[in-house]
N, CA, C and O of each residue as an XYZ file, in Angstrom:
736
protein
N     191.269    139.593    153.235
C     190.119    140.195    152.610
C     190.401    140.431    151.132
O     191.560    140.733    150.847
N     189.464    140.332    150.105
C     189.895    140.635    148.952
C     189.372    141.869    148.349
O     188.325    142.354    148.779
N     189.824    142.248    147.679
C     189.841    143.802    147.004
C     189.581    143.298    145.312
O     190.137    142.514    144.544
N     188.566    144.109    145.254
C     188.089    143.900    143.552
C     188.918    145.250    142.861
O     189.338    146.259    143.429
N     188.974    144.901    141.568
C     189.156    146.296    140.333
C     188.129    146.205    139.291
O     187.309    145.288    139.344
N     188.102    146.952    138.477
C     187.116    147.257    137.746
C     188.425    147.750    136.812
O     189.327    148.487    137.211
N     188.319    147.227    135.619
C     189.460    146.897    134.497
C     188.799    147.509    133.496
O     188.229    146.570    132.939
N     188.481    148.628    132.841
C     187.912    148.826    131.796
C     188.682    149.103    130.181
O     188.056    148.890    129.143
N     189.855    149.513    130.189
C     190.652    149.471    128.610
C     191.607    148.552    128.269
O     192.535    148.323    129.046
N     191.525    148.082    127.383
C     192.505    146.987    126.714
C     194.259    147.236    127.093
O     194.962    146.226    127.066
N     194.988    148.734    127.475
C     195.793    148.894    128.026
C     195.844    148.408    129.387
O     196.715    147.619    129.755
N     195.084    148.784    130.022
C     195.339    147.849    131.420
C     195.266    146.685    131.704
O     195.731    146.099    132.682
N     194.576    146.242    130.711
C     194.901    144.721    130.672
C     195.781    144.206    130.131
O     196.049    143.087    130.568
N     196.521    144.652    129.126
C     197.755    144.619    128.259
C     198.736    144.495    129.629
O     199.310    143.475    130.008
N     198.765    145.955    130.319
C     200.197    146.084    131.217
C     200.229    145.476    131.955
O     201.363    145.134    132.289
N     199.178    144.960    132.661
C     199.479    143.965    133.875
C     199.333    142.831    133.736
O     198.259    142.275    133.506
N     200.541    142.250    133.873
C     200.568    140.372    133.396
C     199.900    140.454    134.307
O     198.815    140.723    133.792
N     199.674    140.396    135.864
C     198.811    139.234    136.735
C     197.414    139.275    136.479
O     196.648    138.321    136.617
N     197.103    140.465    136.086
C     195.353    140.501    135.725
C     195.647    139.669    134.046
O     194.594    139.130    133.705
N     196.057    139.593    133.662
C     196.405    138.931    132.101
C     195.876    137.718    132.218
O     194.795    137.410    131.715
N     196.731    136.810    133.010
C     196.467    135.801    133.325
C     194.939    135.062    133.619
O     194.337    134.106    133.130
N     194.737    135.809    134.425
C     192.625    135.519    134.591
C     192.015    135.962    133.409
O     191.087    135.308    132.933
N     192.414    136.980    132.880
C     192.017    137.576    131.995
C     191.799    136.897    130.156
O     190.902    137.027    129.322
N     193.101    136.187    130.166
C     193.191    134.735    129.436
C     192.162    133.882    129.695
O     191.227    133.737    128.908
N     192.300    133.018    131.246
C     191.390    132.115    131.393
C     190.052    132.301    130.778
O     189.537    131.478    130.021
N     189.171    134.141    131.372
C     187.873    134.415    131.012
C     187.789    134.239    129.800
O     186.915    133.542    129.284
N     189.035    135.084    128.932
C     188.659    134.741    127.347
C     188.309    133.701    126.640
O     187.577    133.723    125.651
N     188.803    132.800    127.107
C     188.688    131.383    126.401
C     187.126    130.491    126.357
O     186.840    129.430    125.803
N     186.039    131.734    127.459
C     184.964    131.295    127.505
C     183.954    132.227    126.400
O     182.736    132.140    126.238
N     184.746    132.950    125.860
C     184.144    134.475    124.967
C     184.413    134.086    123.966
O     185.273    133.222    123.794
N     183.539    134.792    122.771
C     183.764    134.757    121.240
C     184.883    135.497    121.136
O     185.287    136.219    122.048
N     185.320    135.395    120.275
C     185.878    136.491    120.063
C     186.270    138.521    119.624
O     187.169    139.361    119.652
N     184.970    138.345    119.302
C     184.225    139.411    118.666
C     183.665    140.205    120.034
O     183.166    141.322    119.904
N     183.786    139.493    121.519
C     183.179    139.937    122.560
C     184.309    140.551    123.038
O     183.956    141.671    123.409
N     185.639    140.380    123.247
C     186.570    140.564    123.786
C     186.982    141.942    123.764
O     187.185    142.388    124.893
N     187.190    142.851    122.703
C     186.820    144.338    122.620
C     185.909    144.728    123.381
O     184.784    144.238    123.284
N     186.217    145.742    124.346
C     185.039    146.591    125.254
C     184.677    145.618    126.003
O     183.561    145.734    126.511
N     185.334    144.589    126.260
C     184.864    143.764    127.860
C     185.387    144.487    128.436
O     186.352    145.168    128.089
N     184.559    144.458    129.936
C     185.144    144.855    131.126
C     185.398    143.981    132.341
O     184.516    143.145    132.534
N     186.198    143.986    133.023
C     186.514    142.645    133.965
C     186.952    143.162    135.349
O     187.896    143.897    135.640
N     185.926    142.527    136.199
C     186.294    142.990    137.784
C     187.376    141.689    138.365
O     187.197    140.472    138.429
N     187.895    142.073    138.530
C     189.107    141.275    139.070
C     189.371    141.640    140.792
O     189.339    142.662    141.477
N     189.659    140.098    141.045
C     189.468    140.233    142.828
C     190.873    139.223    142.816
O     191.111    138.252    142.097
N     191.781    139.911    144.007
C     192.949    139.790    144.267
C     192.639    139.681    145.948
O     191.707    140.132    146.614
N     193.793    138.911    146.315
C     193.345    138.748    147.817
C     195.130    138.898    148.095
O     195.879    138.089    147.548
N     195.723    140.076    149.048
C     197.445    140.332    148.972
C     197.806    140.840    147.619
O     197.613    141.859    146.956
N     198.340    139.830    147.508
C     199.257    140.155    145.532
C     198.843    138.905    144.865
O     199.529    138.371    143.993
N     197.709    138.445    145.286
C     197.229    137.357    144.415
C     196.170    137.238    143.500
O     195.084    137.320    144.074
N     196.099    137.092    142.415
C     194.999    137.428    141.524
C     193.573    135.693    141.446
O     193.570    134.613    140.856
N     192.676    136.375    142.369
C     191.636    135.169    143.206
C     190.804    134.946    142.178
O     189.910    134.220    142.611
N     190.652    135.154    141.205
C     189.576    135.150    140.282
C     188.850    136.542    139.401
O     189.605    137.297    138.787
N     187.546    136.754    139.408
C     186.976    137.551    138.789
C     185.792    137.165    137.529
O     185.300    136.138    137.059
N     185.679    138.599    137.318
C     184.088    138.235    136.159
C     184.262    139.180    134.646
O     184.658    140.345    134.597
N     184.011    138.659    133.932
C     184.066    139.589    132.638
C     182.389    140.026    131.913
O     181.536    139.190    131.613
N     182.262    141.393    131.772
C     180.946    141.999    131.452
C     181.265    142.235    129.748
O     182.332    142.440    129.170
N     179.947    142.118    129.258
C     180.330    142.145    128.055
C     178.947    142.992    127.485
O     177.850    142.630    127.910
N     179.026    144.016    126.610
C     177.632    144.635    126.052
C     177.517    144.093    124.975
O     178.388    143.787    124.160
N     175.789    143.884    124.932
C     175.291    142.537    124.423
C     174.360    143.363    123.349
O     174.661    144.536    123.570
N     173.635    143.348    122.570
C     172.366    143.576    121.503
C     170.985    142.835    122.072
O     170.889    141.620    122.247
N     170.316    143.457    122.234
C     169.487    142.355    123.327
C     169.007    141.403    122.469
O     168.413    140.379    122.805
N     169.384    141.904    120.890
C     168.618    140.444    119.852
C     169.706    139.564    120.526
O     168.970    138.712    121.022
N     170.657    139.289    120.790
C     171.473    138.234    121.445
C     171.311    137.728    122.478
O     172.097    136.820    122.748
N     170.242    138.079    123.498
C     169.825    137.869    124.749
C     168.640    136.451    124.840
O     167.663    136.382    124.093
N     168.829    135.857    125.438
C     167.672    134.730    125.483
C     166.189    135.269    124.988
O     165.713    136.230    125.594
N     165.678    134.857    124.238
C     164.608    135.561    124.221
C     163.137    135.380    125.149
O     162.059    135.916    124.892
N     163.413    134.567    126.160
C     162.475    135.037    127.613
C     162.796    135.493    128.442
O     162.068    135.900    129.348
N     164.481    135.600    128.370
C     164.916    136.577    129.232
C     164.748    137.878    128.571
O     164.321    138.726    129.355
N     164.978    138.369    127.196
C     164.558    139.812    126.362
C     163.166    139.974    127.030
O     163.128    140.754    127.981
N     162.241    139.470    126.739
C     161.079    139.632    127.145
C     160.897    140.627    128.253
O     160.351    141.723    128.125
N     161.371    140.171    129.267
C     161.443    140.657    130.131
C     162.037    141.714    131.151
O     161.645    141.985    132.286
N     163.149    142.258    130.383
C     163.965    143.249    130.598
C     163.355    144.609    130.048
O     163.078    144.749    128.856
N     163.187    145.495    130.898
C     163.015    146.498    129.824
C     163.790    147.814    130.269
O     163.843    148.230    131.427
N     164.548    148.565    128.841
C     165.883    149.035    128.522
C     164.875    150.088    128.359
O     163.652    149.945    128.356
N     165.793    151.535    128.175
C     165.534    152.576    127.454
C     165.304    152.701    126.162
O     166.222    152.502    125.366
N     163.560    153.186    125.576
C     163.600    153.101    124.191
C     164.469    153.232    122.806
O     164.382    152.869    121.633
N     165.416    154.019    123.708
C     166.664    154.402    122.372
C     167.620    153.157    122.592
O     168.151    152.926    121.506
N     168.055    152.264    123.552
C     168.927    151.611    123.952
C     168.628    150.140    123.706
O     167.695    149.531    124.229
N     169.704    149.525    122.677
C     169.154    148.234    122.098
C     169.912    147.214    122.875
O     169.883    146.041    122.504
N     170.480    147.517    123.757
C     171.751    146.902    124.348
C     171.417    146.555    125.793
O     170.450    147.100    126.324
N     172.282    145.542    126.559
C     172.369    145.725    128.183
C     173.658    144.822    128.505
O     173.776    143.846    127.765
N     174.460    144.959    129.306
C     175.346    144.112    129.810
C     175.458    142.951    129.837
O     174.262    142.718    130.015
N     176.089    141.595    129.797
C     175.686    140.274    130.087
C     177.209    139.860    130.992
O     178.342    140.178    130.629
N     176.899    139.182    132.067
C     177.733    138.838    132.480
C     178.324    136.738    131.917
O     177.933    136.063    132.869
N     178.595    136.354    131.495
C     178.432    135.476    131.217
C     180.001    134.553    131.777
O     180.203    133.426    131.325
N     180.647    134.969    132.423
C     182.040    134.193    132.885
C     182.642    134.982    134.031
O     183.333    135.997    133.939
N     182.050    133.986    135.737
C     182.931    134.363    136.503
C     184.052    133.315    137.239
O     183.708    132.156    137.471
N     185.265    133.742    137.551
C     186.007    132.754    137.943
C     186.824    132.669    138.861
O     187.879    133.261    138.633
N     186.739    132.070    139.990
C     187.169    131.625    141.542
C     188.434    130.643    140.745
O     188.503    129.929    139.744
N     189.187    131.012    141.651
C     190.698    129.553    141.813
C     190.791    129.792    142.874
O     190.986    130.802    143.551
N     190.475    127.711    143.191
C     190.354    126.996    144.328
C     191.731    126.860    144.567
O     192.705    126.827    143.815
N     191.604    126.793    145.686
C     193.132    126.277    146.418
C     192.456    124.351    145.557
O     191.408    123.911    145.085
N     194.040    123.782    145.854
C     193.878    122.439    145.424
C     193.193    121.227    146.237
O     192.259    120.453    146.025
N     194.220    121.473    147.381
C     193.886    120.377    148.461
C     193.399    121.008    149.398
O     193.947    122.076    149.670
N     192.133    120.546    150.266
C     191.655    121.132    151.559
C     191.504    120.019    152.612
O     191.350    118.826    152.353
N     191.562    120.522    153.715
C     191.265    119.570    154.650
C     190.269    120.150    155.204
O     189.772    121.257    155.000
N     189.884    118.928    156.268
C     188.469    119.165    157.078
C     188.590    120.112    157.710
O     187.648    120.874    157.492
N     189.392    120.555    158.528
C     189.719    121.656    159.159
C     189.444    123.154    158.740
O     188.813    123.990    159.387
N     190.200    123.342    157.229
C     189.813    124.464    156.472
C     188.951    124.735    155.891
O     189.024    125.677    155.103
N     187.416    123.778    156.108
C     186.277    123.865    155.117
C     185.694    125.197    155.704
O     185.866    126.196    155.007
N     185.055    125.339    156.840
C     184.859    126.495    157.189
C     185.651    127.693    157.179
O     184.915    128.679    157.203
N     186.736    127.948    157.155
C     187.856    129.298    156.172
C     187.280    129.074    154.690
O     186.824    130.103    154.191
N     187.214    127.899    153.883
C     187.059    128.355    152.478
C     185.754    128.460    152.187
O     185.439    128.772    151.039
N     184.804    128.228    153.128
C     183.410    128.545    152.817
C     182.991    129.923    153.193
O     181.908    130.386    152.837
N     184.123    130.776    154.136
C     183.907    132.309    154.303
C     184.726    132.525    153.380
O     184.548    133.722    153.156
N     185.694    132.089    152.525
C     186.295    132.622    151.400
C     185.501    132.697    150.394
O     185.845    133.564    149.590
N     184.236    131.919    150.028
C     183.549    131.828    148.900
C     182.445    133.187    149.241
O     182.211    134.250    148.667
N     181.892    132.468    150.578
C     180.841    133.773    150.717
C     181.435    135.186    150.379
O     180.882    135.939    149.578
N     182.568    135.492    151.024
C     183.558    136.859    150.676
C     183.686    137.035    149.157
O     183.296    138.043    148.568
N     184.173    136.142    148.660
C     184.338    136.281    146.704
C     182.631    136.455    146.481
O     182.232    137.567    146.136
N     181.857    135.590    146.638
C     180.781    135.741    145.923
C     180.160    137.372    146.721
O     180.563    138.265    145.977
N     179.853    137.613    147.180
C     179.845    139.099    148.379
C     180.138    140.131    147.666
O     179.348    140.894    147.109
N     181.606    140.173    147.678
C     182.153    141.155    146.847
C     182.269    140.889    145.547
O     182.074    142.025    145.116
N     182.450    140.193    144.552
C     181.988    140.756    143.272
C     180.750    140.745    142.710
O     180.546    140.894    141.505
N     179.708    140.531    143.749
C     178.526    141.477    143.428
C     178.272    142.752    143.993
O     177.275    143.357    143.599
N     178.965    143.230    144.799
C     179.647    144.915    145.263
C     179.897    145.130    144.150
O     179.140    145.732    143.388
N     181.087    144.644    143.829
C     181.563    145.241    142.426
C     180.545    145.199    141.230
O     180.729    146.293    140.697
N     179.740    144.659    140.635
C     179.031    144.722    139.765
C     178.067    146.213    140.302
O     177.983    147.231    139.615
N     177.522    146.057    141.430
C     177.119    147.465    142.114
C     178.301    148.687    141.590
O     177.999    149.584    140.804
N     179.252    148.569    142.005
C     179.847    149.833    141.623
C     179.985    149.753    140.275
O     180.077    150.933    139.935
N     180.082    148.834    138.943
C     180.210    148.834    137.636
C     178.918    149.627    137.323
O     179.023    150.564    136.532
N     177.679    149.339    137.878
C     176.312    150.199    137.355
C     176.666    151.100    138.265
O     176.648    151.011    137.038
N     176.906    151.710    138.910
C     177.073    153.370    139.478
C     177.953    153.948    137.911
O     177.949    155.099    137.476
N     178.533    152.941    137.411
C     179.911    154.033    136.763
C     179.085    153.986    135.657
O     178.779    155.084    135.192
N     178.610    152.925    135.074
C     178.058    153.078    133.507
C     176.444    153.099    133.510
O     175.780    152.816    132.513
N     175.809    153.531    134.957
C     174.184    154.182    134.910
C     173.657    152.679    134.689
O     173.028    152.631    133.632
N     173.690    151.905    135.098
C     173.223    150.341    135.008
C     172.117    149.538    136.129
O     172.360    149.196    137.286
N     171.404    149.448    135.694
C     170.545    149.104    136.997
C     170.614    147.610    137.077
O     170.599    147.129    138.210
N     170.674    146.946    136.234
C     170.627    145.447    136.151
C     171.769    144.756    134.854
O     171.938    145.157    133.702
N     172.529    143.395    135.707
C     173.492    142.507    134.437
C     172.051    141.273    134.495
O     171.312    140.800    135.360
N     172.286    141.133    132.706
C     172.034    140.100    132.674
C     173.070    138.750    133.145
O     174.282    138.874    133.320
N     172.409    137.630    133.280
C     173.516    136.622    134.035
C     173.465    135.890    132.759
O     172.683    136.161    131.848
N     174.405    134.879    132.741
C     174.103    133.865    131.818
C     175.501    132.853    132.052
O     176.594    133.102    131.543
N     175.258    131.850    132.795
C     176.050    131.101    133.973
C     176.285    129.424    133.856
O     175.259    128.819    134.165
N     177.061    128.822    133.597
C     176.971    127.069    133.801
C     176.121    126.656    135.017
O     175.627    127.693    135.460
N     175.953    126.197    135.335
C     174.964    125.039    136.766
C     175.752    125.622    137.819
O     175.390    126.487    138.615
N     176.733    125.122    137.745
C     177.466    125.166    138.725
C     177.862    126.486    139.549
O     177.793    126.659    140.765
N     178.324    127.418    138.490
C     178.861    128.686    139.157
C     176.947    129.442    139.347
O     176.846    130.236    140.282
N     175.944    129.246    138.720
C     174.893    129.625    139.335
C     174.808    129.225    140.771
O     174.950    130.001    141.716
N     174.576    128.015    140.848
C     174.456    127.646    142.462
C     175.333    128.273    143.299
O     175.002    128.706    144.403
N     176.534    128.356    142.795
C     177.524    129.068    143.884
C     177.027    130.651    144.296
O     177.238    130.969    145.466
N     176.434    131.580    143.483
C     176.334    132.713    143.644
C     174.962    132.361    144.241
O     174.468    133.369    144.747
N     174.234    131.357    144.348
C     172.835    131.350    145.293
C     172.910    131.340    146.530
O     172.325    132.062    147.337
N     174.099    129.996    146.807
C     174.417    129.082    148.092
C     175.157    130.280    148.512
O     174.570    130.994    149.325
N     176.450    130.685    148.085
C     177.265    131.363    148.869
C     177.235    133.045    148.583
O     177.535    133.879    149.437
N     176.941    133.256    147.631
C     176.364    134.784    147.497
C     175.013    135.357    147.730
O     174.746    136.558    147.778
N     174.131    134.287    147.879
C     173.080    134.587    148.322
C     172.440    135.541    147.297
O     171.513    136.179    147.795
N     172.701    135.836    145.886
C     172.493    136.766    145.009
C     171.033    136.701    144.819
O     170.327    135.706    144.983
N     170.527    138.320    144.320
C     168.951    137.761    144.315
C     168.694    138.002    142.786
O     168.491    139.189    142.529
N     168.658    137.203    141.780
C     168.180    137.390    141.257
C     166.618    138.154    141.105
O     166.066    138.417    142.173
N     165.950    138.489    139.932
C     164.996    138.993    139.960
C     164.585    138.240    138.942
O     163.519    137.793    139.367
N     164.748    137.794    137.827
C     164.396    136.763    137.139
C     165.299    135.264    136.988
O     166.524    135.172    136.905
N     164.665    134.558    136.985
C     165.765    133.064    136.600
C     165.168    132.125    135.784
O     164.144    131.556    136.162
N     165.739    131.856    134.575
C     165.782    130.920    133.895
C     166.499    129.826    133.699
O     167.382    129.847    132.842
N     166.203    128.431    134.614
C     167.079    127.321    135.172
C     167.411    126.859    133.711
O     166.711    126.974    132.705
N     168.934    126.183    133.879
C     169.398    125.126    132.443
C     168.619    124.105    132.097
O     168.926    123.546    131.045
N     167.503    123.618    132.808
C     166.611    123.102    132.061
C     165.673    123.401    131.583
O     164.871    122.504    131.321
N     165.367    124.677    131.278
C     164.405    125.175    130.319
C     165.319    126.244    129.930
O     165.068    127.253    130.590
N     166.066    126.374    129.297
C     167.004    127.476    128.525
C     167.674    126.196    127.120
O     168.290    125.133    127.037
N     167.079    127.141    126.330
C     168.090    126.287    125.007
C     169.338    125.953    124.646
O     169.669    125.136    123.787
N     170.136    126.733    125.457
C     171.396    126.391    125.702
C     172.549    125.581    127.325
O     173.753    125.530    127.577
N     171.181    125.074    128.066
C     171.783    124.415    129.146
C     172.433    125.397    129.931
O     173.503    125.047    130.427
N     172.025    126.572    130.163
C     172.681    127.471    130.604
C     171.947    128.412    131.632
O     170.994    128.985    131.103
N     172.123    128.704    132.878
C     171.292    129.540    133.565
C     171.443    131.075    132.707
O     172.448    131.497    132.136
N     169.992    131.784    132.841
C     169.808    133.305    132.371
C     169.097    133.674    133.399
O     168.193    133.032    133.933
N     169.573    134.902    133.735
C     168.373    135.405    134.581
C     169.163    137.124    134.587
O     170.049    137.533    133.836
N     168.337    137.985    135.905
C     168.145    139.313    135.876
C     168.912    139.710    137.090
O     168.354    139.228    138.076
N     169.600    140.157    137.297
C     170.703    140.644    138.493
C     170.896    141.779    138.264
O     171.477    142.333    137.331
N     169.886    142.533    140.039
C     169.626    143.758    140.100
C     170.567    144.937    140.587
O     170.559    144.839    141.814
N     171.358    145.984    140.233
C     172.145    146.812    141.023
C     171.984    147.759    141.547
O     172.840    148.573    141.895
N     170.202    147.827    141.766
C     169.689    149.011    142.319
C     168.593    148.456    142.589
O     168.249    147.380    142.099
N     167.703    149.338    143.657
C     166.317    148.742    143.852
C     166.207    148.154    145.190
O     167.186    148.059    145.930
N     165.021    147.754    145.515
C     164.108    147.143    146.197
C     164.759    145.596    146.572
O     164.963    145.381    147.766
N     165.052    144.639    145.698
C     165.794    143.763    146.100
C     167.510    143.714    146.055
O     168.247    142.853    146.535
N     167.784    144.669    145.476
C     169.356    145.374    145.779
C     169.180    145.408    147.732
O     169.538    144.537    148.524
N     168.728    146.309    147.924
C     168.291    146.778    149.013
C     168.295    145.638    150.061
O     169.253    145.623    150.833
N     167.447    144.783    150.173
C     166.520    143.619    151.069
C     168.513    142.675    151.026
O     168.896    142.149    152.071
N     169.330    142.647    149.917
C     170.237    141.822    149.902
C     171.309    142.407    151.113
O     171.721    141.857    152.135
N     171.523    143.504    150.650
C     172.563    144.362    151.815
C     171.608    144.084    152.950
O     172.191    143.191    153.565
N     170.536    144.318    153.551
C     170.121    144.146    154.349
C     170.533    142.878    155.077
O     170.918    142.829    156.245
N     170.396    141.804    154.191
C     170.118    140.068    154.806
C     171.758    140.161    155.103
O     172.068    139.617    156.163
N     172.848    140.745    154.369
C     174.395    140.696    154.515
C     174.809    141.085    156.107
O     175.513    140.579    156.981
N     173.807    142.493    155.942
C     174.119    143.229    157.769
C     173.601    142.355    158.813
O     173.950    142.155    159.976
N     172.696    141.902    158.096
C     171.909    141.064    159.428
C     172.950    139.690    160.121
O     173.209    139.465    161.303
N     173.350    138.998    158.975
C     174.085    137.406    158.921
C     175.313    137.774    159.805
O     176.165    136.924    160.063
């Protein structure tokens, strides 16, 4: 089973080489200027560091602007979260045998670090991350996380080839998701 953290100061990421390591990888998808005050849920499965996601607070002038549109923040609050880099390491080689183990391994990763994004808005009063995702790792959080978005803006109508959309951590379709989880 894997166990997430919620990484929030540049010391803890400093002291622990094994979160370092992912922690590297995520960077290399970030400006640099983002990297201060990221926060990164990191999912370990034993003593193994399985991947994870890095949150980053955004200016919503930086936000897609049909995804801005559509968000709406507290009048004083110019800002909202963006999640924009999460990252699974695949085992290398699989056989036929193990497809069904690594397809409950994905559902489990994708599962739980949207738990964890749930507990990131309990801690910092957050009701919704913006997403902002390659093709690929979108589909994965559809197919195997079953995530519900609340808005989506596919890479072919986004100016940057990039999925955007609205990922809720409270609410009505928060809700209906845990539900469909208990049910499956």
């Amino acid at each position: 089973m894997f166990r997430f953290d919620i990484i929030e100061s540049e010391k803890e990421i400093v002291e622990n080489q094994l979160i370092d390591l992912v922690t590297k990888k995520m960077r290399c998808f970030q400006r640099s200027e983002d990297q201060k005050g990221s926060i990164y849920i990191l999912v370990r499965e034993r003593e193994s560091l399985k991947g994870g996601a890095c949150l980053v607070r955004r200016n919503l002038k930086n936000i897609q602007e049909d995804v801005r549109e559509l968000v709406m923040t507290h009048p004083l609050q110019n800002y909202v979260w963006e999640c924009s880099t999460v990252c699974l390491e695949l085992p290398q080689e699989q056989s036929v045998k193990e497809t069904s183990e690594l397809r409950y391994s994905y559902h489990s990763f994708y599962r739980g670090l949207y738990e964890g994004f749930v507990e990131f808005g309990k801690m910092k009063g957050v009701g919704f991350l913006i997403m902002k995702l390659s093709p690929e790792v979108y589909d994965a959080t559809k197919e195997f996380g079953l995530w519900p978005y609340v808005v989506e803006l596919k890479p072919d109508n986004s100016l940057d080839g990039l999925f955007h959309g609205v990922l809720p951590l409270t609410g009505s379709q928060y809700r209906a998701y845990r539900e469909s989880w208990e049910v499956a």
